[in-house]
KOLKOLMI-394502 format. One record per residue (C-alpha): residue number from 1; x, y, z. Coordinates in nm, 2 decimals, decimal comma, m for minus. Each point is the difference from the previous one (the first is absolute). Layout:
<rs>
NUM	X	Y	Z;
...
</rs>
This chain:
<rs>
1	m6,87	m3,38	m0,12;
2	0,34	m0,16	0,10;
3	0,26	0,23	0,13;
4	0,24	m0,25	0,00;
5	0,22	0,09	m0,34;
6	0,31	m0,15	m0,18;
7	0,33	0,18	m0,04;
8	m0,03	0,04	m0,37;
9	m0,36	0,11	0,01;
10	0,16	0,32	0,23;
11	0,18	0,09	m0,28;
12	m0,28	0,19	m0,23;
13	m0,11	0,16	0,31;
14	0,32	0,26	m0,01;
15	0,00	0,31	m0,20;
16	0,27	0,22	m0,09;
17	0,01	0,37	0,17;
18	m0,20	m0,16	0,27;
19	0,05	0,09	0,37;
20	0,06	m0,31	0,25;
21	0,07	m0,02	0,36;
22	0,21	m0,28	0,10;
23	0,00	m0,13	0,43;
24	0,34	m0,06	0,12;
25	0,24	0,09	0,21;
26	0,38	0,01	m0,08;
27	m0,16	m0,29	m0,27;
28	m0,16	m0,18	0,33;
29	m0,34	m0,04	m0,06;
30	0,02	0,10	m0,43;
31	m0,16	m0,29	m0,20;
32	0,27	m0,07	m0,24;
33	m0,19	m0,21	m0,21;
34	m0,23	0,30	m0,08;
35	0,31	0,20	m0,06;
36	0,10	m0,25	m0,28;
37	m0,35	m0,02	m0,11;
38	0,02	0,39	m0,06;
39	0,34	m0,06	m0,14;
40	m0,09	m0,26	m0,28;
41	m0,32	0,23	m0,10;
42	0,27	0,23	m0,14;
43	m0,22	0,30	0,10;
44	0,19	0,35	0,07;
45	m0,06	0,35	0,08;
46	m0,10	m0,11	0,36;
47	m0,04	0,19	0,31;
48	0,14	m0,19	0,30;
49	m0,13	0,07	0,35;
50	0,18	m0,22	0,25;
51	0,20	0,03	0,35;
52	0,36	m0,03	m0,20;
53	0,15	m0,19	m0,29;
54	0,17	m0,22	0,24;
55	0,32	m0,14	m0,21;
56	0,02	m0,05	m0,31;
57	m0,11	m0,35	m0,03;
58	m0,23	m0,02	0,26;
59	m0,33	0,18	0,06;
60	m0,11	0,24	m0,26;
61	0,37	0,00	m0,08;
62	0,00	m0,13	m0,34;
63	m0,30	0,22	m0,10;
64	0,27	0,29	0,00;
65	0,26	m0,18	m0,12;
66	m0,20	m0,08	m0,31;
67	m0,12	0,33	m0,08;
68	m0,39	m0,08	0,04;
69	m0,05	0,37	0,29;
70	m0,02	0,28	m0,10;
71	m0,08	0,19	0,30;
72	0,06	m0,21	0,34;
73	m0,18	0,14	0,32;
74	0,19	m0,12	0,28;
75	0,14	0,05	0,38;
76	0,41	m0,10	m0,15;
77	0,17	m0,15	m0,22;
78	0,35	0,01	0,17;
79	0,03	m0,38	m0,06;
80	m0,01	m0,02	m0,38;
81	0,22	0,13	m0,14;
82	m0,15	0,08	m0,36;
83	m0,28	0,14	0,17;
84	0,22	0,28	0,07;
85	0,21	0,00	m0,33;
86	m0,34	0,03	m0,14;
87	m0,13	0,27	0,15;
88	0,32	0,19	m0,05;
89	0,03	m0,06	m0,38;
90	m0,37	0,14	m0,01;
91	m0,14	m0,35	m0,15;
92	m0,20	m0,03	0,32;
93	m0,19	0,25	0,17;
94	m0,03	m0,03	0,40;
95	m0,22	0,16	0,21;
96	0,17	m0,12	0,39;
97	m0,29	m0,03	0,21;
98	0,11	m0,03	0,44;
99	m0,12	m0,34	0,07;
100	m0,27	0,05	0,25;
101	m0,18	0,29	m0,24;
102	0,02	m0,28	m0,26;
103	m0,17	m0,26	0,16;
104	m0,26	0,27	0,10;
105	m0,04	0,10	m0,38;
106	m0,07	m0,32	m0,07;
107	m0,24	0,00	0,28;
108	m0,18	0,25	m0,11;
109	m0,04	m0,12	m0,31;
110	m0,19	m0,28	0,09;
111	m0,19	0,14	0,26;
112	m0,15	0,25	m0,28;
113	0,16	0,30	0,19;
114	0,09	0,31	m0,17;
115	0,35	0,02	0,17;
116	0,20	0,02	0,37;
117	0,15	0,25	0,14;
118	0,35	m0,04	0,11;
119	0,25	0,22	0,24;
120	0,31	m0,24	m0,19;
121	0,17	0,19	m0,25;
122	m0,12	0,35	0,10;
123	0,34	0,24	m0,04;
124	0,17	m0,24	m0,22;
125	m0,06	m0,05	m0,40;
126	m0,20	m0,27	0,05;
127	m0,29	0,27	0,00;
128	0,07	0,14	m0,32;
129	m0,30	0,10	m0,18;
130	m0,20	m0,16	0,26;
131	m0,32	0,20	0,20;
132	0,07	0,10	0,33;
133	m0,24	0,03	0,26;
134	0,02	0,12	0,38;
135	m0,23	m0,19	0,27;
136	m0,04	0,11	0,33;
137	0,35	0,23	m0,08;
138	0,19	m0,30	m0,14;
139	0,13	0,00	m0,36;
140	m0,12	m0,37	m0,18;
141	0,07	m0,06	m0,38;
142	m0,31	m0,14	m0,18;
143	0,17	m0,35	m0,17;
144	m0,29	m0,11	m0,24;
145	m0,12	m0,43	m0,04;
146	0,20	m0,24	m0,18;
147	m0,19	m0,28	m0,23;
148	0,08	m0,20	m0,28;
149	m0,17	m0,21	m0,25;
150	0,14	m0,37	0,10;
151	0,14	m0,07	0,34;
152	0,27	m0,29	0,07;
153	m0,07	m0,21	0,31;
154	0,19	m0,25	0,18;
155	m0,17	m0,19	0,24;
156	0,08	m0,38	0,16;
157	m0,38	m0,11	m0,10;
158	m0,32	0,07	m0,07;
159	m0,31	m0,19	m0,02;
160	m0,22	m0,01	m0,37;
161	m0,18	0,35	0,11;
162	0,39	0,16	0,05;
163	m0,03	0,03	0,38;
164	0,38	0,03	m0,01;
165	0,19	m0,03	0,36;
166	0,37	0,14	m0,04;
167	0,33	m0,12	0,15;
168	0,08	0,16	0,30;
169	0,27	0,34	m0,13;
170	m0,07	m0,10	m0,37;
171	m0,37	0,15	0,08;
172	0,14	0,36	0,00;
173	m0,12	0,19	m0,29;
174	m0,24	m0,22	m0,18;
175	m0,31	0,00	0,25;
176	m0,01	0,36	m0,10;
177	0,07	0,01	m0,41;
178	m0,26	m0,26	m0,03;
179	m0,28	0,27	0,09;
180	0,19	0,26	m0,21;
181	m0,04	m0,20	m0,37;
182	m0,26	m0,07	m0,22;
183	0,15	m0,31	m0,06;
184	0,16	m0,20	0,25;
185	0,18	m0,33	m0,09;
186	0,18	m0,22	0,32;
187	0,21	m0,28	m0,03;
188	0,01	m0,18	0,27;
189	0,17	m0,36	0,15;
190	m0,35	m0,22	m0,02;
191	m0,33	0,06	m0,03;
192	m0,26	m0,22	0,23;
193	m0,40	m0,01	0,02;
194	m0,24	0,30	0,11;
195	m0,02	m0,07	0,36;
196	0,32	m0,13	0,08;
197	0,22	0,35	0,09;
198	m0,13	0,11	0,34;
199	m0,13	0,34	m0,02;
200	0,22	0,13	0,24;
201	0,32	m0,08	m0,28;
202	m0,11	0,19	m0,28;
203	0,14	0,36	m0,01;
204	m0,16	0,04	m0,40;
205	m0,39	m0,06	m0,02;
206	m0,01	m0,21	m0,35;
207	m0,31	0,29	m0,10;
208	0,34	0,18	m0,12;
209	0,20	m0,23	m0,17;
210	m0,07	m0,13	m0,35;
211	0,23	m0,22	m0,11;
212	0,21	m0,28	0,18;
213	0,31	m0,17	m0,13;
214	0,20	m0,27	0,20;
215	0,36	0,01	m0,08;
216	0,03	m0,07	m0,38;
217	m0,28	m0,15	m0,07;
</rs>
């Protein structure tokens, strides 16, 4: 069966209180064509786990403009602005996550680990209602996997098995949601034959990825 999909048959795939993890950076490395895929679905009630809400018309942005999160799980959010009037007004719960532990979270998750442990955030509220434990007489907090049911890649290409081979900084935190979703849909730049992406480029095995849109189409 084809991977290779169309931008409206990505639609139907979206479901309301659903909880996606979107790559990106600062909106570097965020498909914004699956962001307006997930936008014209309509679907709400989402949880959002993602490195920021970059600004709000790039990145995950407009996903918070537009009210479609819920609860956003995320390293900051300093940039957008409704992000933060959001949270404030209580219309958008936010659980701040420090970056690194994030990325590990996610890590976990799709490495089938039951958790890290972390020394960041120990004395501060970030380990509210969080197990401590002590190893080898140093205090770690026990910060438990992060996964979701669709995960939203960018990648510059990908052959038709979704070998996907990232461009350069934009690679950041996709690699890593794409083993943390049970469904993981890239968009990428172009798509070439089986064969032609030397195995030495591709930083996402295609076994993960399910689904592959290029730009619009």
């Amino acid at each position: 069966m084809s991977k290779i999909t169309s931008y409206d048959e990505l639609i139907p795939m979206f479901k309301n209180g659903m909880t996606v993890m979107s790559g990106g950076f600062m909106g570097v490395g965020t498909s914004e064509v699956l962001v307006s895929a997930l936008l014209e679905s309509n679907v709400e009630g989402l949880t959002l786990i993602a490195s920021d809400t970059a600004t709000e018309d790039k990145g995950v942005g407009p996903l918070i403009v537009n009210k479609r999160v819920k609860k956003l799980i995320a390293s900051h959010i300093g940039t957008n602005p409704e992000t933060g009037r959001q949270m404030i007004q209580g219309e958008l719960e936010v659980e701040l996550v420090p970056q690194g532990t994030l990325a590990e979270r996610v890590r976990a998750g799709g490495s089938g680990l039951g958790g890290i442990l972390t020394p960041t955030g120990v004395g501060t509220v970030v380990e509210e209602g969080k197990k401590k434990m002590e190893v080898d007489g140093r205090e770690f907090l026990l910060e438990k996997p992060l996964r979701a049911e669709v995960a939203l890649i960018k990648a510059k290409k990908a052959d038709k098995f979704g070998n996907l081979v990232y461009n350069q900084s934009a690679r950041n935190f996709n690699p890593m949601m794409a083993l943390a979703a049970d469904l993981v849909i890239a968009e990428v730049d172009e798509i070439v034959e089986i064969g032609e992406i030397d195995p030495h480029e591709v930083a996402t095995t295609g076994i993960v990825v399910d689904k592959i849109v290029v730009g619009g189409q």
